[in-house]
N, C-alpha and C positions, 0 to 999 in steps of 0.2 A: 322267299319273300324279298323283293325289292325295294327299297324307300325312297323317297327324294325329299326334297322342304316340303314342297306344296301336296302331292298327291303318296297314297302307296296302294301299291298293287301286287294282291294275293293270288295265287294259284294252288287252289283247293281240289280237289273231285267234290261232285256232287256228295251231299251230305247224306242221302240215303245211302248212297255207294259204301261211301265211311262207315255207320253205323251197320252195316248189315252184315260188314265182315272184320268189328272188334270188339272184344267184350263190351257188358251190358257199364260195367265200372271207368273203361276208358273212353267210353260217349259221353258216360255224365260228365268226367272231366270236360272232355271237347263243351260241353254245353255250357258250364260254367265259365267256361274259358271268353266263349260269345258273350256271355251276358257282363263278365267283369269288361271285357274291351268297347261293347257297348255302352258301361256306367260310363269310361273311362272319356270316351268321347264325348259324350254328353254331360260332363262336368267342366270338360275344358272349353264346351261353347260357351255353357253357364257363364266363364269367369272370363268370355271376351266382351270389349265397351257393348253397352247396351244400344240398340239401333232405334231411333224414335220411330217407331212404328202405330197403326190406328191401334184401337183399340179390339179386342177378341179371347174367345173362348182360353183358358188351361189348355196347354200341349202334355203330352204323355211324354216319358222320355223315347229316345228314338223315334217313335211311329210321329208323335206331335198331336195333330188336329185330324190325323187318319182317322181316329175311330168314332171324330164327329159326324163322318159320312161312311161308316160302318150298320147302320141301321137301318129298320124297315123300309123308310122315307128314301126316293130318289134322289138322286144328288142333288140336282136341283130345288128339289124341295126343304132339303134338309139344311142347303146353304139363305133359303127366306126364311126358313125359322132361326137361324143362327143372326142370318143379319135385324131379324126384327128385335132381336133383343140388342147387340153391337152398335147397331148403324150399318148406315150405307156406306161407310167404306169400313173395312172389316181385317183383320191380321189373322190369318190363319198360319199354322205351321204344318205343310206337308212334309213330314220325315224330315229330311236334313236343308230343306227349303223355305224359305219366307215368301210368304203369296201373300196379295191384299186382294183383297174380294170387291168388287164396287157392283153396289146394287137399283142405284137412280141413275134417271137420266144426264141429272147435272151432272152428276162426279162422272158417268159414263163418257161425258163431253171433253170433259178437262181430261180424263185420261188417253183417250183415243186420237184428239184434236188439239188441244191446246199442249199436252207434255207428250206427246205421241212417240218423239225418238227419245225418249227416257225411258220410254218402255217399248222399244223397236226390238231389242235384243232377245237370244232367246236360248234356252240353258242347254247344254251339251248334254244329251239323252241316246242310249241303246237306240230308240227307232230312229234319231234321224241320222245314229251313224250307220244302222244297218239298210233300215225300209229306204232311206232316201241318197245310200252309198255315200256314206259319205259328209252327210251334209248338204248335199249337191240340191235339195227339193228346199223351194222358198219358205214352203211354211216352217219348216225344221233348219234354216241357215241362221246363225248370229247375224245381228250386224253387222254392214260393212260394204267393202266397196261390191263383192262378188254378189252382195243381197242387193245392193241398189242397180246394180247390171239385172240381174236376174229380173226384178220390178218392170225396169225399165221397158226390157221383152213384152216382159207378160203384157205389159200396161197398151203398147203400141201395137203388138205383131196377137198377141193370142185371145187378149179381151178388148181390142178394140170394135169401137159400133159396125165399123164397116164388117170385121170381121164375124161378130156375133151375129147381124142381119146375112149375112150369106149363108148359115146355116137355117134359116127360118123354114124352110123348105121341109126340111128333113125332121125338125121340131112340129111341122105341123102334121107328117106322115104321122109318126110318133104319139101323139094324143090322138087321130082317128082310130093310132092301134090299139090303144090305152081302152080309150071308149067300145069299141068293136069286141075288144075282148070280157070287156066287164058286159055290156051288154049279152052277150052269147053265151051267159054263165048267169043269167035269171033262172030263178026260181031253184039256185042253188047256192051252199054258202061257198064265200071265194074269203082269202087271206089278201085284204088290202095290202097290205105289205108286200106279197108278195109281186102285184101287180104294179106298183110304185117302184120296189126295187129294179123290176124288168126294164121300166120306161127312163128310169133315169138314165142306166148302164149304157140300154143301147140309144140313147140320147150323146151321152158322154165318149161311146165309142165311136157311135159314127162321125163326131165331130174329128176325135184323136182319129183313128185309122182310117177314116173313107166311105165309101157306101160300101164298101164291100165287107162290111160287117154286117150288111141287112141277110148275105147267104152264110155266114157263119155263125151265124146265131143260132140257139137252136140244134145243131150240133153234137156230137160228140167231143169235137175240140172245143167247139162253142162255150159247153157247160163246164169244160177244165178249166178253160179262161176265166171264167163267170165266178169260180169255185177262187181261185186265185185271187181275183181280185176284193173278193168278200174276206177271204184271209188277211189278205192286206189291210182293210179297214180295219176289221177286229183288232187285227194285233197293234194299226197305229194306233187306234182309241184304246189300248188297253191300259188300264189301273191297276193291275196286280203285278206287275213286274219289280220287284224288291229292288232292284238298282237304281229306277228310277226317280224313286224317294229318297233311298239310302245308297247313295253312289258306292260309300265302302261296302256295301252287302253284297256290290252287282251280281260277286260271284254265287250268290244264293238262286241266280235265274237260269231255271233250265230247263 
């Protein structure tokens, strides 16, 4: 184990590995051992200055406000029933993180538009040091000058009108094939989804690679492409990765 002031960093084996090759008595130590280093941490946030934050639900220790969106209710729905009792801006604790939730339009305004680079930053996570190398993908970079270059791009050269109207062509292919194929699949059931996710992708790739993803489609490279790329969202969008919440746990992800 290594320390420093600011962070420490452990190098564990996975925890199955451990328990699966030492006594039943020297796990439960190990176990014990997790939950006293867990109190431990979580008594010395307790007794840091208090941060005036909105108003919102009891945190657990460690987990926080996790297990408010642990239940039947989608996340989404479970964070309007939390704000209907809180308010529209809301303190949640994910794990080792302080979130504010805002749930109207007003507040939506003053956070996005009137305090926007107050909350331009964005916190050091597994995916966007893995999925996006680095850091290197805008939606996963901190602030800073390498975010405002990056905007900059995006803003002039990838999402400009000029450039979005060049692709109209291929967007309009795209929805005949959309149409075309839901039409030719009546009078049987079809998985919208599946048909949405088809038209987005190869929407999204023709623009990224070319037309010449209209012959690799479809494919056997096609569908390993296809398979990857849906990897990739999952794992960005995922909420089960322990490190995410609880940085000191990261090593628990595997």
């Amino acid at each position: 184990m290594s320390t420093s002031r600011r962070h420490s960093h452990f190098l564990f084996l996975p925890y199955v590995e451990l328990t699966s090759a030492m006594p039943a008595a020297v796990a439960l130590v190990a176990t014990f051992v997790i939950l006293v280093l867990s109190s431990v941490v979580w008594l010395r946030r307790r007794r840091r200055k208090p941060l005036n934050l909105p108003p919102g639900p009891r945190g657990w220790p460690v987990i926080g406000s996790l297990g408010s969106l642990a239940g039947a209710l989608p996340p989404h729905r479970a964070l309007t029933a939390l704000a209907a009792r809180h308010g529209p801006l809301m303190h949640l604790r994910f794990g080792s993180f302080d979130t504010v939730v805002v749930s109207s339009a007003e507040t939506a305004r003053l956070v996005l538009k009137t305090h926007d680079l107050a909350f331009a930053d964005r916190p050091p996570t597994a995916i966007g040091r893995i999925i996006a190398y680095g850091y290197k993908g805008i939606l996963q970079t901190p602030y800073g000058p390498y975010w405002r270059m990056a905007r900059k791009l995006c803003a002039t050269e990838l999402f400009s009108a000029r450039r979005v109207d060049s692709f109209e062509h291929a967007r309009e292919q795209e929805v005949r094939a959309l149409t075309r194929g839901v039409f030719e699949s009546a009078g049987t059931a079809i998985v919208v989804k599946e048909h949405l996710l088809n038209f987005t992708m190869r929407n999204i790739l023709r623009m990224a690679v070319g037309e010449k993803w209209s012959a690799f489609y479809g494919s056997k490279e096609g569908e390993a492409f296809r398979h990857i790329m849906e990897e990739g969202f999952a794992v960005t969008g995922a909420v089960n990765n322990i490190g995410q919440w609880v940085p000191w746990l990261e090593w628990l992800d595997l």
